[in-house]
C-alpha positions, -999 to 999 in steps of 0.1 A, spaced: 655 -507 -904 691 -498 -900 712 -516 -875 743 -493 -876 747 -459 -884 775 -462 -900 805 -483 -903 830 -457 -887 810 -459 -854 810 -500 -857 848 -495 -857 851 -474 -829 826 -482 -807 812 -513 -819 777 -497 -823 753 -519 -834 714 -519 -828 693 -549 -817 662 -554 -838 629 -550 -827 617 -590 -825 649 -595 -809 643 -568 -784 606 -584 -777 617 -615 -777 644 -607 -750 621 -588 -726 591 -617 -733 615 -635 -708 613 -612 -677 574 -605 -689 560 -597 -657 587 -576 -644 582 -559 -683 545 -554 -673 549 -546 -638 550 -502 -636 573 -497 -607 600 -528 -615 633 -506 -627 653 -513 -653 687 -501 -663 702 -506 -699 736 -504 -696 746 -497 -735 708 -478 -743 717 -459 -774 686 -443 -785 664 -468 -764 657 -497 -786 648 -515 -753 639 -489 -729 612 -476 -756 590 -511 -757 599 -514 -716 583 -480 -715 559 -492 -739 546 -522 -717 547 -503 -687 522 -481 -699 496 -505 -711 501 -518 -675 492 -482 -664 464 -483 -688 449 -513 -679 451 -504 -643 446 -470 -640 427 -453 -674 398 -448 -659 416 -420 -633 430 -392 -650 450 -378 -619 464 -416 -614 470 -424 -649 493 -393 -653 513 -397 -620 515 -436 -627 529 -434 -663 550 -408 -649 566 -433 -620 565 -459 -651 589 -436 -668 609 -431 -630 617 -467 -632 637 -468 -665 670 -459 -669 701 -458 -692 736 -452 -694 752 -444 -732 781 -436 -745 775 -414 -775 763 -378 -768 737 -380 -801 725 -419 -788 714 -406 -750 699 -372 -768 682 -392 -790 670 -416 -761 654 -393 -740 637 -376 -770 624 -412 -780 610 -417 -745 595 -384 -736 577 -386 -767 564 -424 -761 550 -405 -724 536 -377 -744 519 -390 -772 503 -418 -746 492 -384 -719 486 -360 -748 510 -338 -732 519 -305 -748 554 -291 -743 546 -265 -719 521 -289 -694 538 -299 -663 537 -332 -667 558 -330 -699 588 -309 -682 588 -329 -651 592 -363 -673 622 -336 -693 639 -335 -661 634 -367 -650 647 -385 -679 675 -361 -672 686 -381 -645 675 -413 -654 696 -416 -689 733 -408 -686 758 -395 -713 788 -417 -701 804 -449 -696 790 -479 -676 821 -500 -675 840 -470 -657 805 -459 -642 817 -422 -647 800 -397 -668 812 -381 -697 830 -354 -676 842 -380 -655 819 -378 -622 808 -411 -607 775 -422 -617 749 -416 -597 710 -425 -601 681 -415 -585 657 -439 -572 618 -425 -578 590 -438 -553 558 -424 -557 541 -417 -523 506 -412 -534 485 -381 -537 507 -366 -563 541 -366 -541 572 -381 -560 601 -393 -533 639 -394 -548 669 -404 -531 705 -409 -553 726 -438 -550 761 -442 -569 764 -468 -593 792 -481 -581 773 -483 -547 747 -505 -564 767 -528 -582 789 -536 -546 757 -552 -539 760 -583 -561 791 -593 -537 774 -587 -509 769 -616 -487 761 -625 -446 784 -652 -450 813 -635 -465 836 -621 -437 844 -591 -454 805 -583 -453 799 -599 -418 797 -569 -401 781 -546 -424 744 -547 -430 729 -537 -464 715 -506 -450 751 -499 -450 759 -504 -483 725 -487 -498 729 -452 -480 719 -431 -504 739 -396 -514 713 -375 -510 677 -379 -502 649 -352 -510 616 -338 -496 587 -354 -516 581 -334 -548 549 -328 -568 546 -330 -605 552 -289 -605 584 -289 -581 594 -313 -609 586 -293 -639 605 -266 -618 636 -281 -619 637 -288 -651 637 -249 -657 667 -249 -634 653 -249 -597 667 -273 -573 647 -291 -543 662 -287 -511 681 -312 -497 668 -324 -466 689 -324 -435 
């Protein structure tokens, strides 16, 4: 396996891949959270998913081992699996590549076809879920703030989603009930989301991926 594309990119961006034992051996020290569908994970530097592919990976013999014997659960599980993992890279070919890599790791486990539901609802979710920007400045590539959306899955087929800045998010690793500047403010404050949505089914999904937007709710 190659480690860097090529040595232009290691000079500019100091691109460089982490090789798959390393990436195992890395995530075999938060195992359970690894194995555990709805934990979230956010890899900060994803380029074409060296790490997000094996989380996804784990998370899906977790759905497996739970939920195989359910079709209707096994699909909307290892879709919420997928919900839970998310990127941020800064190389337009690295986050195409990424979400190529994953939606294929969700199809080949489903057995999706391109034009099933399933398979454009995980399109736009990983739409969302894997930014072309730059996590030190949390700003996208044309310069927005970062924002995430946060899947829950309700049951019965409904998805939830609410968006949260990134900038938001990270606040919270300062936040503290006894640090006066946070005294007052309680962390409901702090994780207000931007937007929250009406619950969604796998179609409403697949919907927007073809360019329809859910309706905001009031």
């Amino acid at each position: 396996m190659n480690y860097v594309k090529s040595k232009q990119r290691v000079a500019d961006h100091g691109e460089v891949f982490t090789p798959p034992w390393l990436v195992e051996a890395m995530l075999d020290l938060v195992k359970d959270e690894t194995e555990r569908i709805d934990s979230r994970f956010l890899e900060p530097a994803c380029g074409s998913g060296n790490f997000l592919v094996r989380i996804l990976s784990r998370k899906l013999a977790a759905v497996e081992c739970k939920y195989g014997k359910s079709d209707f659960e096994k699909r909307h599980y290892a879709l919420l699996a997928l919900m839970c993992t998310y990127g941020i890279e800064l190389l337009e070919d690295n986050i195409a590549e990424c979400r190529a890599n994953l939606l294929g790791i969700l199809a080949n486990y489903l057995k999706l076809e391109e034009s099933d539901d399933l398979y454009r609802a995980a399109s736009y979710v990983l739409s969302q879920n894997l930014i072309h920007g730059d996590a030190l400045k949390m700003r996208t590539s044309d310069d927005q703030p970062i924002t995430f959306a946060e899947w829950g899955y309700l049951g019965k087929g409904k998805f939830q989603r609410r968006d949260f800045r990134l900038h938001d998010l990270a606040m919270s690793s300062t936040f503290s009930a006894k640090d006066p500047i946070f005294s007052q403010r309680g962390k409901h404050e702090i994780f207000t989301p931007t937007r929250t949505y009406p619950p969604m089914t796998v179609r409403e999904l697949a919907a927007a991926d073809s360019g329809a937007v859910a309706v905001e709710e009031q």
